[in-house]
Residue, then its C-alpha position, 0 to 999 in steps of 0.5 A: x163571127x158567130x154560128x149562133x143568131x139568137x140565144x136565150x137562156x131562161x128568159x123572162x120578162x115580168x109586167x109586174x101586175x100583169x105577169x109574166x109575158x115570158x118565164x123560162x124561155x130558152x132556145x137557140x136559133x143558127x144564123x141563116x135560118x127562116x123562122x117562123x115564131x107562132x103562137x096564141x094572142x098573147x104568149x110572148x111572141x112580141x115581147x120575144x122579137x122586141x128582146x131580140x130588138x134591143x127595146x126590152x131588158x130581161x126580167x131574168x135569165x139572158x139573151x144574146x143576139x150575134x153573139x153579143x148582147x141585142x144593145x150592141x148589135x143594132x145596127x146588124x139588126x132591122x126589127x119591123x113592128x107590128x104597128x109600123x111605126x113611122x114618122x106620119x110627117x115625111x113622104x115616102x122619099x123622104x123617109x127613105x132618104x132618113x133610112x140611108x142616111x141612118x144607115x150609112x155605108x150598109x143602105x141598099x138603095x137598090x132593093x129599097x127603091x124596088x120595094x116600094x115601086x112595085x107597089x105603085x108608091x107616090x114618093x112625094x105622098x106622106x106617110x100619114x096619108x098611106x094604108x096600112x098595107x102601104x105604111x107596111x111596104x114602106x117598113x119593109x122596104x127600110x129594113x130591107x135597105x138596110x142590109x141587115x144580118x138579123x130581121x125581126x118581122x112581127x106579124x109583118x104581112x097582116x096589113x096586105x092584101x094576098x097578091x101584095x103578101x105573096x109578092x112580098x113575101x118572095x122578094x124578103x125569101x129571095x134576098x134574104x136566101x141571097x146575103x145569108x140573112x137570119x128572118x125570124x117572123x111571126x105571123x097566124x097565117x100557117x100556110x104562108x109560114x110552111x111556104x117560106x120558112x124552114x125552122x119553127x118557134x111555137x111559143x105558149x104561156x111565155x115558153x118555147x113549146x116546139x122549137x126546130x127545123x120544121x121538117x125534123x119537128x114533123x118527123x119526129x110527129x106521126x098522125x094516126x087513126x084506128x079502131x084500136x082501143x086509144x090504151x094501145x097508144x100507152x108507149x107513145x107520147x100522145x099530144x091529142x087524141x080525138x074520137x073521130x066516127x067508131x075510131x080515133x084520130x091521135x098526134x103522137x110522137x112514136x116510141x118504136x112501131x105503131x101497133x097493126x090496128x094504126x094507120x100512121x103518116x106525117x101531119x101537116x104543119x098546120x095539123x101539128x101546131x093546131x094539136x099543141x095549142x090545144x094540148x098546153x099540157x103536152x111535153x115540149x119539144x127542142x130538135x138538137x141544136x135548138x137547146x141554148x148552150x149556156x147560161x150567159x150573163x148579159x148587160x144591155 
């Protein structure tokens, strides 16, 4: 047994001409956690989540999932990518039947069945037939099925219109928070990830920029706005500082009391991760327990 979900350690991952999707990535993620993993187009995200999937090998460094390298432990593992993909010549039930039988003596045939009942599913429709929000129910509702102890959701609500997506959303909350299973989940949608996740991963140039609980990463954030000169903000550690009428509105992360002439309070999550996408330069952060331990050499 493990306390430890995924750790990575200096991973990177090269495309050769086309560079480097992940360089010096390191964090460590505890089980039974809800991250959310954000980002711009392009920073890693995918690449990050198919590591963890078992379908990548590093370039360089390592990462361990469960406590063992991702090849091993597969079967504890349900990965939903974004392109969903499925075999277009079997029905709904058929494909259900292939995810039990794949996943004998772990297959929940509860929650599967559940999943894709409530979205008014033909179990005899094929799959090439079905939407993209159905292709994606059907997806969930495989990996859902199979129990797993770790499920990797990239951008797995896009497809879905919002009544499925908020529906969704809290069946995968719900059973998950039921058998303690670790949820790392990309999405652009901030204000879904803010209702449904506790811990954050936000990933630009290939490299964990912030990385935590979400509330601690707020915490240690304090939005605030004057008619101070900005040099009165010099201790801090400013992320962004823009001029907003006659004052100025700054994300900094306080070094000791904000001066008088500030008004300080939390950002909101969205204010938060928009500050840092806009300032790469900006020191990272790793709340305590996320900095990866070790150092591990792994072989998949």
């Amino acid at each position: 047994m493990t306390d430890t979900a995924i750790e990575a350690a200096a991973l990177g991952k090269s495309y050769g001409r086309r560079g480097w999707a992940l360089r010096d990535c390191s964090f460590r993620l505890t089980v039974g956690r809800v991250c959310a993993v954000v980002g711009p187009n392009g920073a890693g995200k995918s690449t990050l989540l198919a590591h963890a999937a078992g379908l990548l090998r590093p370039t360089e460094g390592s990462l361990t999932v469960l406590g063992t390298d991702p090849a091993s432990a597969r079967h504890r593992i349900a990965y939903v990518a974004q392109d969903k993909p499925l075999y277009p010549q079997l029905t709904v039930a058929e494909t259900l039947r292939l995810g039990a039988e794949l996943n004998s003596g772990r297959w929940d045939a509860r929650i599967a069945d559940r999943v894709v009942e409530e979205g008014e599913l033909d179990p005899g429709a094929r799959i090439r037939t079905l939407s993209g929000g159905q292709r994606t129910r059907v997806s969930l509702a495989l990996a859902l099925g199979k129990r797993p102890e770790l499920m990797l959701l990239d951008e797995p609500m896009a497809d879905l219109d919002p009544l499925a997506r908020h529906q969704l959303m809290g069946t995968l909350m719900a059973e998950a928070a039921e058998h303690g299973t670790t949820v790392v989940m990309s999405s652009h949608i901030i204000g879904e990830l803010a209702d449904a996740c506790d811990h954050l991963l936000l990933v630009s140039g290939g490299r964990i920029r912030l990385g935590g609980g979400i509330d601690d990463l707020l915490a240690a954030h304090a939005r605030v706005t004057g008619l101070a000169p900005a040099a009165d903000l010099a201790p801090h550690t400013v992320i962004e500082s823009r001029a907003t009428g006659r004052g100025i509105t700054a994300l900094i992360r306080p070094e000791g009391p904000v001066g008088d002439g500030w008004q300080a309070d939390e950002p909101s999550l969205e204010e938060l991760l928009l500050a840092h996408l806009r300032s790469p330069d900006a020191p990272p952060l790793l709340a305590p327990g996320t900095t990866a331990r070790v150092a591990r050499e792994v072989t998949a």
